[in-house]
BANU-734531 format. One record per residue (C-alpha): residue in three letters; y, z, x. Coordinates in steps of 0.001 Angstrom, whole numbers, plus 500000, padded with zeros to 6 digits. Example, Ala and Ser with C-alpha at 12.3 -4.5 7.8 and 13.67 -1.06 7.14 Angstrom:
2
ala495500507800512300 ser498940507140513670 
***
This chain:
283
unk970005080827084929 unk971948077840087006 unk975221077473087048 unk976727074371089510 unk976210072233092143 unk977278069049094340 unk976949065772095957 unk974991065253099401 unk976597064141102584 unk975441060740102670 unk973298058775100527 unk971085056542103221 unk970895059191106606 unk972361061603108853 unk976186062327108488 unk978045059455110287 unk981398061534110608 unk980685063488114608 unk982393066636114132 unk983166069058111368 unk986397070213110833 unk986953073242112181 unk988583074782108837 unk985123074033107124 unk982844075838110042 unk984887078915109525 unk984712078320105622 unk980475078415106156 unk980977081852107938 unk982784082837104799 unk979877081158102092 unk977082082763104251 unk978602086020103884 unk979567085967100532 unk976295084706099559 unk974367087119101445 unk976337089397099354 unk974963087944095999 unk971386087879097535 unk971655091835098044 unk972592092497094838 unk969348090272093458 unk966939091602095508 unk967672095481094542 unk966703093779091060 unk963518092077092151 unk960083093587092650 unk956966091826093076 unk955103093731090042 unk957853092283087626 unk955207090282084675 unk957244089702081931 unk955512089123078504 unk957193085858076768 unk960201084062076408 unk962577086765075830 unk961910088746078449 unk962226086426080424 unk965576085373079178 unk967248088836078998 unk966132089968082584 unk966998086242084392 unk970799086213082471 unk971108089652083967 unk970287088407087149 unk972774085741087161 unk975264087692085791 unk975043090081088985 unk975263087559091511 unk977920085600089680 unk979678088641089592 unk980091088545093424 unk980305084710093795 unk983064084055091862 unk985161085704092531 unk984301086265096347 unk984185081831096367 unk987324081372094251 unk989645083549097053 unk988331081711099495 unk989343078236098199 unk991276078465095121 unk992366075430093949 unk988607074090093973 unk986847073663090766 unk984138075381089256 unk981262072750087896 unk980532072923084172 unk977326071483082588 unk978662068722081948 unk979040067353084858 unk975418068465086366 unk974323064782085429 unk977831062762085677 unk980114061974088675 unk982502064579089674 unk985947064068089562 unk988315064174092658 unk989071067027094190 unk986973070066095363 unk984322071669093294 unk982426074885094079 unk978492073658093257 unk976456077357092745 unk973377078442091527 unk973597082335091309 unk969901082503091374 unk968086079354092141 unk964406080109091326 unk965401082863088871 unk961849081948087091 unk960061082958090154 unk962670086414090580 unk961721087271086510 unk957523086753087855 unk957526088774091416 unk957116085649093326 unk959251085452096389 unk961276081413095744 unk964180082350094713 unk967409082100096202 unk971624081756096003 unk972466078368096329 unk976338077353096859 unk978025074133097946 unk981199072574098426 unk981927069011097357 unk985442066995098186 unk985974064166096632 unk982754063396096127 unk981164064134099208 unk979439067451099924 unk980748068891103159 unk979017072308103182 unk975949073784101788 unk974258077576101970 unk971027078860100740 unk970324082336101079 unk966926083414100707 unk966233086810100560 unk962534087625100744 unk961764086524104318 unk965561086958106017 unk966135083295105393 unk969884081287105747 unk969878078023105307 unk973158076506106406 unk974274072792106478 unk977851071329107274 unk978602067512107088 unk978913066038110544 unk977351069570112514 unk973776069120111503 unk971122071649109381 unk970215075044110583 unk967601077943109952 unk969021080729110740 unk970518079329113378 unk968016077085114204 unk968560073200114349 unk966535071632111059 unk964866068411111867 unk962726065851109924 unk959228064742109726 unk958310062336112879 unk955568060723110753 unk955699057046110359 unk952226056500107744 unk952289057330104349 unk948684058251103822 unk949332061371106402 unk952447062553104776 unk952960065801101939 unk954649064675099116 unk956513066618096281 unk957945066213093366 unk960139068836090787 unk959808068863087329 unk962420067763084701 unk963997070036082902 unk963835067780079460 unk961454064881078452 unk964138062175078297 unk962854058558077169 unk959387058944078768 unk960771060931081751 unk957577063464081506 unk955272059937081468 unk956468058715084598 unk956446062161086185 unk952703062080085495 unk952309058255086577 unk954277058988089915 unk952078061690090900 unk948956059521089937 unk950396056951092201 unk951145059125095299 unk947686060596094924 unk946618057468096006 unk948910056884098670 unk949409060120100364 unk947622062760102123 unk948710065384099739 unk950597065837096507 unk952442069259095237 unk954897069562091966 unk957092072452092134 unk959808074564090772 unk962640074942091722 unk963561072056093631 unk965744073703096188 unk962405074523098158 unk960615071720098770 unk963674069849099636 unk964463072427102435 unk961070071855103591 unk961866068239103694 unk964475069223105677 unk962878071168108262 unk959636068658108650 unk956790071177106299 unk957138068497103871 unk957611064680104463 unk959125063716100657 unk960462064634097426 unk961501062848094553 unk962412064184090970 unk962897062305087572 unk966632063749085492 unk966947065874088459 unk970575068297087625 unk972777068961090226 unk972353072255090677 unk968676071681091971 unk969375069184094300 unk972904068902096155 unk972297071617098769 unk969325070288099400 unk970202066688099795 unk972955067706102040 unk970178069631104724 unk968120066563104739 unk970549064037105540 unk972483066318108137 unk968208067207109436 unk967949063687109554 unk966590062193106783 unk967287060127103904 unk968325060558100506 unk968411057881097626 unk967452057135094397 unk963955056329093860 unk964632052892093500 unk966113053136097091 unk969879052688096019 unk972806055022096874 unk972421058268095333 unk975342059927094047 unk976150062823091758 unk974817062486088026 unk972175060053089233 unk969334060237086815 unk966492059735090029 unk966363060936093574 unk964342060752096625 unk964280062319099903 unk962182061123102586 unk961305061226106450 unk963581058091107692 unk959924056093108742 unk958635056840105031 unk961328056177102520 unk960496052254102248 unk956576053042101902 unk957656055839099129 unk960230053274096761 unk957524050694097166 unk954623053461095694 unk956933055088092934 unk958134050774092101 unk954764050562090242 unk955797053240087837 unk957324051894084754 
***
């Protein structure tokens, strides 16, 4: 139900390069279009009754989905920039090599598009040597286009994307995503972290996917997120928006992220030193 995805802009704040290239701003025209395109496709498939009964039902209807919108993706993204890559899984937890890599999710949230619920999206992002310079999430249900481009800042639909203001912990909504796999106690300290924000912060959340609270992070709603074995897929876009909105993105432990890290955290610039000292007292 994912496919790919890519590195954010900058690991510490907002993109330090001034302008983007103008190449890349008409290459974002080209995403948003083509991923528009994908979201059409998915939400002639979706309907807000949709209950599915178990496991398999689940599975049949979301690999449909993706195979719809990957179906326009590919080969609408590969025209567009050829010799980029496509990500595999194994590199959704391991550095990316050099060059360019397409980063997609055909349908981001394709757990909520199997239930009726309206999170779900088409996620695609562009990483060069490392560094993501472009990012697009498409949202259908509500009309919603997420855009980001290193050095040119975070929009909604247009709309500049800016950061929480607040400076105190204890006022601040916090998030966190849940991992996909319990990996050496990873589902332990997802429980301990959220014990410790509880009593830090003014309110706590977990969700699924974590494209959504991170874009909420990104446009102030929600002040941080941070994830345990996050993939890559959930994450790049998203860390791209909140660093070009104004915020920062590490590891929990407060050092660089990068591509295959196995932490993250994205904060409000005046909260990410409160937040690595809170989530330091998990073991």
């Amino acid at each position: 139900m994912t496919t790919i995805h890519t590195t954010p802009a900058t690991a510490t704040g907002a993109s330090a390069t001034p302008i983007a290239p103008a190449q890349d701003r008409k290459l974002l025209d080209a995403v948003v279009q083509i991923a528009t395109e994908a979201g059409r496709a998915l939400e002639a498939r979706y309907s807000t009754q949709a209950r599915p009964a178990g496991r398999r039902d689940m599975f049949q209807v979301g690999t449909a989905d993706g195979q719809v919108s990957l179906a326009i993706l590919r080969p609408g993204l590969t025209a567009l920039r050829p010799e980029a890559r496509w990500l595999t899984d194994e590199y959704e937890t391991a550095e990316l090599p050099p060059g360019e890599w397409w980063v997609v999710d055909e349908v981001e949230g394709n757990v909520n598009h199997v239930h009726g619920l309206p999170e779900w999206a088409v996620t695609v992002a562009l990483v060069r040597d490392g560094r993501t310079v472009l990012a697009v999430v498409r949202q259908p249900v509500g009309d919603l286009t997420y855009t980001a481009l290193r050095g040119a800042g975070a929009h909604l639909n247009g709309v500049p994307l800016q950061v929480s203001a607040k400076t105190d912990l204890d006022a601040a909504i916090v998030v966190t995503g849940q991992a996909e796999a319990d990996q050496e106690g990873t589902y332990r300290r997802i429980g301990q972290s959220v014990t410790a924000m509880l009593d830090n912060a003014l309110l706590v959340r977990a969700s699924v996917p974590s494209t959504f609270p991170m874009l909420l992070v990104a446009a102030g709603h929600n002040d941080v997120f941070w994830q345990y074995e996050p993939v890559l897929p959930g994450v790049a876009a998203g860390a791209l928006m909140i660093t070009e909105a104004g915020g920062r993105v590490t590891r929990i432990d407060g050092t660089p992220w990068s591509p295959g890290a196995d932490t993250i955290l994205a904060t409000a610039p005046a909260l990410h030193t409160p937040a690595v000292r809170v989530l330091a007292t998990v073991a």
